[in-house]
C-alpha positions in Angstrom: 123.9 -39.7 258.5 123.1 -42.0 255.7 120.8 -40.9 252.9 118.2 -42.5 250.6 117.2 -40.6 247.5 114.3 -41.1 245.4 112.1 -39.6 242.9 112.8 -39.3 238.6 114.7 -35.9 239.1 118.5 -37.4 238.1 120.4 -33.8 237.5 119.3 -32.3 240.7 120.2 -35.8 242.5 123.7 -35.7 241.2 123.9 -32.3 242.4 123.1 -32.7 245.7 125.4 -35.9 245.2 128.4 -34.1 244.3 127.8 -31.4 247.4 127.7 -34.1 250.0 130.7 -36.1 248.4 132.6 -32.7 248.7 131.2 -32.1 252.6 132.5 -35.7 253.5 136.3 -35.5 251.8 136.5 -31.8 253.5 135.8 -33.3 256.7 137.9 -36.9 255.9 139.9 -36.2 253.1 141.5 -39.8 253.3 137.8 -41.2 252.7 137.5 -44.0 250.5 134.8 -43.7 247.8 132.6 -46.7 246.9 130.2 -46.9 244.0 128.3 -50.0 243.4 125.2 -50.3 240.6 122.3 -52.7 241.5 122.9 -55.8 239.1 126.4 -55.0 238.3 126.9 -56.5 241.8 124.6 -58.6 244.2 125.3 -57.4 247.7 128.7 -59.1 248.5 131.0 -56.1 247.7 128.6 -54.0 249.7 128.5 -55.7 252.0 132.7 -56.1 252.7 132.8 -52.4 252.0 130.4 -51.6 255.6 131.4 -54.2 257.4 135.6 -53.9 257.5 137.1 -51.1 258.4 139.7 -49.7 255.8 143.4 -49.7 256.6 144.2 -47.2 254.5 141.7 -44.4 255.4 139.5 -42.6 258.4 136.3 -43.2 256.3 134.5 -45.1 253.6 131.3 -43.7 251.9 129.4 -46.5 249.6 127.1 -45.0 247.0 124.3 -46.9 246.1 123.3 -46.7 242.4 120.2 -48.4 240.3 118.8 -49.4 243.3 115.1 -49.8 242.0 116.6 -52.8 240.1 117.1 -54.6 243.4 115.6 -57.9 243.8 114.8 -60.9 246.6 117.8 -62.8 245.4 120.7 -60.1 246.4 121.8 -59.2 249.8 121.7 -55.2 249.5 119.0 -54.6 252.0 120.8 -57.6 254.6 123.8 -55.3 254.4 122.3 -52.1 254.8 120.5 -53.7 257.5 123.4 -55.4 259.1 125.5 -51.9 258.7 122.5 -49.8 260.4 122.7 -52.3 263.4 126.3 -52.0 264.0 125.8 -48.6 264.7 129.3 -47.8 262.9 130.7 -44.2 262.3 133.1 -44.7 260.5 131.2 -45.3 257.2 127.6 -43.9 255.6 125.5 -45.1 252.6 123.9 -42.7 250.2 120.9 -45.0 247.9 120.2 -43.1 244.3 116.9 -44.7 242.9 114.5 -43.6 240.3 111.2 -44.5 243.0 108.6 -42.2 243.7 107.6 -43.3 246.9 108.6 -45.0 250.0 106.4 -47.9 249.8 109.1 -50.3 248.6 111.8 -49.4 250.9 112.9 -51.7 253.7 110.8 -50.5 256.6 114.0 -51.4 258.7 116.0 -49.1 256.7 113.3 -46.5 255.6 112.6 -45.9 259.6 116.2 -46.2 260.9 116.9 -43.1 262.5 120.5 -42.8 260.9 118.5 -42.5 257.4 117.3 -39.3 255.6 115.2 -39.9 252.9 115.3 -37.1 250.3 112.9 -37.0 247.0 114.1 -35.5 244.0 110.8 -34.1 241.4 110.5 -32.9 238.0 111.0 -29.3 237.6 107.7 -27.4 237.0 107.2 -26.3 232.9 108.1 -23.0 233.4 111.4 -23.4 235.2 112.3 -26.0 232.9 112.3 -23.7 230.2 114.0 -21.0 232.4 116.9 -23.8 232.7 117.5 -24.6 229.8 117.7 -20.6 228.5 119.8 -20.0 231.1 122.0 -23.5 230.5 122.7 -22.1 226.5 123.4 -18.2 227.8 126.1 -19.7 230.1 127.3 -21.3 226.3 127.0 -17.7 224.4 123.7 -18.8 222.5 120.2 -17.7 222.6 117.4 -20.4 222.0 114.2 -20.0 220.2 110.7 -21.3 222.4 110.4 -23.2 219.6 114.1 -24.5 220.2 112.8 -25.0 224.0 110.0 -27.3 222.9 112.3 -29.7 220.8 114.9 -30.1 223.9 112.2 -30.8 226.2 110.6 -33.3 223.7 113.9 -34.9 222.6 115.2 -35.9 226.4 113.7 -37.2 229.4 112.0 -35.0 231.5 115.3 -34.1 233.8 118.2 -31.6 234.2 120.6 -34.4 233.6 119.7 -35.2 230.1 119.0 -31.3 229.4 122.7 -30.5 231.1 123.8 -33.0 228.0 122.0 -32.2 225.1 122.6 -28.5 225.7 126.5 -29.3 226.2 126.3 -31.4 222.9 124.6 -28.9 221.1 126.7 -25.9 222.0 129.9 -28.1 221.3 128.6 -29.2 218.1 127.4 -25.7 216.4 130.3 -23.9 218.7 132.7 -26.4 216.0 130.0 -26.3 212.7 128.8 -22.8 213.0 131.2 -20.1 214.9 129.0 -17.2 214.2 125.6 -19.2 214.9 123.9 -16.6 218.4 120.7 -18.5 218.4 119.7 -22.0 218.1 116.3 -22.9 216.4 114.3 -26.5 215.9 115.2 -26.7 213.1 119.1 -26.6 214.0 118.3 -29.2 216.2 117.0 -31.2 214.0 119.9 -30.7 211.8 121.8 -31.8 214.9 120.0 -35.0 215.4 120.8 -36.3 212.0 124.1 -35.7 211.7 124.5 -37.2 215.2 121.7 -39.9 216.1 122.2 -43.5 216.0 119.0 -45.8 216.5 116.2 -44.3 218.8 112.8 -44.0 219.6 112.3 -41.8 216.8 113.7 -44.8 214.3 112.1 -47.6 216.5 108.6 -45.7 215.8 109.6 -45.3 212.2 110.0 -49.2 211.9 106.9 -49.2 214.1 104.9 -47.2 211.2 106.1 -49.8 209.1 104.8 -52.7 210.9 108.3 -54.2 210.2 108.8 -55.9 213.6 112.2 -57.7 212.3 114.0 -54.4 211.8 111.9 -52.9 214.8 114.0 -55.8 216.8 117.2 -55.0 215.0 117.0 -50.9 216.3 115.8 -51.9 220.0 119.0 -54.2 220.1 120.9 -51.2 219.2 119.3 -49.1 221.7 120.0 -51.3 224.4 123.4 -51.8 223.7 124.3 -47.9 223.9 123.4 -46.9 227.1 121.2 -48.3 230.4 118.6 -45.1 230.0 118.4 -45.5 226.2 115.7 -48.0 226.2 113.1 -45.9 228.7 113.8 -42.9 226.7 113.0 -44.6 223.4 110.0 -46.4 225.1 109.1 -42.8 227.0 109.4 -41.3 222.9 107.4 -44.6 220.9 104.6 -43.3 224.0 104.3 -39.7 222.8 104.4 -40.4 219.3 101.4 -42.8 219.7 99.7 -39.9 221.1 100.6 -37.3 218.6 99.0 -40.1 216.2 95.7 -40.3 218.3 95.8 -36.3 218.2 96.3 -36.6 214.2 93.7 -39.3 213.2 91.0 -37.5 215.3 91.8 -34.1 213.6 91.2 -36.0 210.2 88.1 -37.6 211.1 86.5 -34.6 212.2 87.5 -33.1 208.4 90.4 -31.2 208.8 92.8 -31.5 206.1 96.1 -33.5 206.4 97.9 -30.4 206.6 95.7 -28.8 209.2 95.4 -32.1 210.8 99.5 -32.1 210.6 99.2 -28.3 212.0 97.1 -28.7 215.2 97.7 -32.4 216.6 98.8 -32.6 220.1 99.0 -34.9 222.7 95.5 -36.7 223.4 96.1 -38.9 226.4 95.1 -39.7 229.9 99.3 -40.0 230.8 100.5 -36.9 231.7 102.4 -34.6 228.7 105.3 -32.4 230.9 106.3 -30.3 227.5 104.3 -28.5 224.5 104.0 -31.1 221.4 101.8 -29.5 219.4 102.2 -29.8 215.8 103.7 -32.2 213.6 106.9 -31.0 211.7 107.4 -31.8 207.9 110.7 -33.7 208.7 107.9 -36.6 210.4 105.0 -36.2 208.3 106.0 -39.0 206.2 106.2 -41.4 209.1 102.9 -40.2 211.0 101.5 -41.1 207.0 102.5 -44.6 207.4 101.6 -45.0 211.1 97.7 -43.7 210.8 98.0 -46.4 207.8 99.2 -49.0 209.3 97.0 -48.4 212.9 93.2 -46.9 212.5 92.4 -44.9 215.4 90.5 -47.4 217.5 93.5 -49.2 217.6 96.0 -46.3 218.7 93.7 -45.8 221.2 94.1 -49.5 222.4 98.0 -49.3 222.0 98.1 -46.0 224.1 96.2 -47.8 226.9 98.6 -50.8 226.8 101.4 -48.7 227.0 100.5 -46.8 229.5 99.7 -50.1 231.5 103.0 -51.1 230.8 105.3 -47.7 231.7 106.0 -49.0 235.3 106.8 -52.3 234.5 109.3 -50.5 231.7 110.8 -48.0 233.6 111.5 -50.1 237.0 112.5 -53.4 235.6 116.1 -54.6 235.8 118.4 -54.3 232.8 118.2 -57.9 232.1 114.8 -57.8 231.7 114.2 -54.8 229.5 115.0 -57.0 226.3 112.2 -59.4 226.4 109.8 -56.4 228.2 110.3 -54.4 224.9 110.5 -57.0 222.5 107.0 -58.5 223.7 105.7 -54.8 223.4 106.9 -54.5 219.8 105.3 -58.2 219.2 101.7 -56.6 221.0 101.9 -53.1 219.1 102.8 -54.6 215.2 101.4 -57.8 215.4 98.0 -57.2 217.9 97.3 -54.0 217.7 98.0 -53.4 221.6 96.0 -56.2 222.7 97.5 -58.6 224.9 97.4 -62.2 225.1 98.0 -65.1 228.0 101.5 -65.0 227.0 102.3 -61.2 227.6 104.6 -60.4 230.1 102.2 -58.2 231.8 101.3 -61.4 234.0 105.1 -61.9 234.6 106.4 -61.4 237.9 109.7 -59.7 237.1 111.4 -60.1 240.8 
């Protein structure tokens, strides 16, 4: 059986991954192990990979990675395709992609009947937070809910990233502070400085600052560290934006900046998976500069356009994330959030 799985969910995927990569070498333990990422290749080695049986082993699973970056020009679906026809048992596919529905699948594939499909959802709030107590117990540390809140705003909304922060956490105060039992935000915080390169928390910083030159300067930095840096920072410059819309409403209904700073939370129409409420003293400064630099009408346009823009962020192709993110800077520090004829919202990205 071949297996497509979708959905945003990427620890449980590789879970589930690592189980049926296990169940295949028990059962062909000479099995050749293939994995290809979408843009990295364009079909070709796929396709030599289905098509010719191995001489040096019973079996051959290709994993299929970064799928949603597929595009007209490559041959991935033509193999798959091709592969399904022959009817061969010697071999199986297993498709990991970040899609939330079916719609874009092959219907030739999608309907084969060698082909489980197999989605992949965000864990609900409270087991999210039952997760990641349970993930620091296993590392002989208790975490505050308030230490909760920060991992679940600091990574993207999945067991993969949580799996890593709490394993970089518990190595880094494990080495810093042997006696440390629980972890607060604040000690995350601590964490984050002496650890964090560029982000989304600096990109929003330049942001604040309407400097779009050194805004440019962080994003290259960003994309150069990892492939899911860039939709993390874009996923953080998004909440921030709405902790800001929270923030400059508070103010202009007469709360103080402090109380203002106390009680702002996330004002959007774009769904919030994690608690955000209040602004910490570490970001005050920043959030000064931003409700400066951007009055509240105009937050409110730039929350629109980035919600318009999510998809096009989080399912575009790695070559294209560089001019995607540097038009949005352009449209956020130098528009306000309003588009013109030139934006890349009337691209066609393939």
């Amino acid at each position: 059986m071949n297996h497509i799985l979708l959905g945003p969910e990427e620890g449980l995927k590789a879970a589930w991954l690592d189980e049926e990569k296990n169940r295949i070498l028990s059962e062909h333990p000479d099995a050749e192990i293939h994995t290809l990422f979408v843009g990295d290749d364009k079909g070709e080695d796929l396709e030599a990979i289905l098509s010719q049986p191995s001489l040096f082993s019973s079996f051959r699973l290709a994993i299929i990675k970064q799928y949603e970056n597929r595009t007209g020009k490559d041959t991935f679906d033509k193999a798959l395709i091709d592969f399904l026809a022959s009817k061969d048992s010697d071999a199986e596919f297993i498709i990991l992609s970040t899609e939330k529905s079916k719609s874009k699948l092959s219907q030739k594939i999608a309907s084969d009947s060698n082909v489980e499909i197999r989605f992949f959802w965000e864990m609900f709030e409270r087991d999210k937070r039952d997760w990641i107590r349970t993930a620091f117990s296993k590392e002989g540390f208790r975490i505050s809910e308030s230490g909760i809140s920060e991992v679940l705003f600091t990574v993207e909304n999945n067991t993969a990233d949580m799996r890593n922060l709490v394993t970089a956490l518990s190595i880094f105060f494990h080495a810093t502070s042997p006696s440390k039992k629980e972890i607060t935000d604040d000690d995350i915080a601590v964490y984050a400085q002496q650890t964090r390169g560029e982000d989304g928390n600096t990109l929003f910083q330049a942001i604040a600052e309407k400097d779009l030159g050194r805004a440019e300067t962080i994003l290259s930095a960003i994309i150069g560290s990892d492939t899911q840096a860039p939709i993390r920072a874009f996923s953080t410059i998004s909440q921030r934006f709405r902790q800001l819309e929270s923030f400059e409403m508070l103010k202009q209904r007469g709360m103080t900046e402090k109380e203002a700073f106390e009680n702002a939370d996330s004002l959007s129409p774009y769904a919030v998976f994690y608690p955000t409420k209040g602004i910490k003293g570490r970001d005050q400064a920043v959030f000064r500069k931003a409700a400066a630099s951007y009055p509240l009408q105009t937050v409110r346009k730039i929350i629109i356009y980035l919600g318009r823009m999510d998809d096009k962020v989080k399912n575009s192709s790695t070559e294209w994330l560089q001019p995607i993110l540097s038009s949005i800077l352009a449209t956020i520090i130098l528009r306000g959030g309003v588009e013109t004829e030139l934006s890349l919202s009337g691209l066609s990205l393939g």
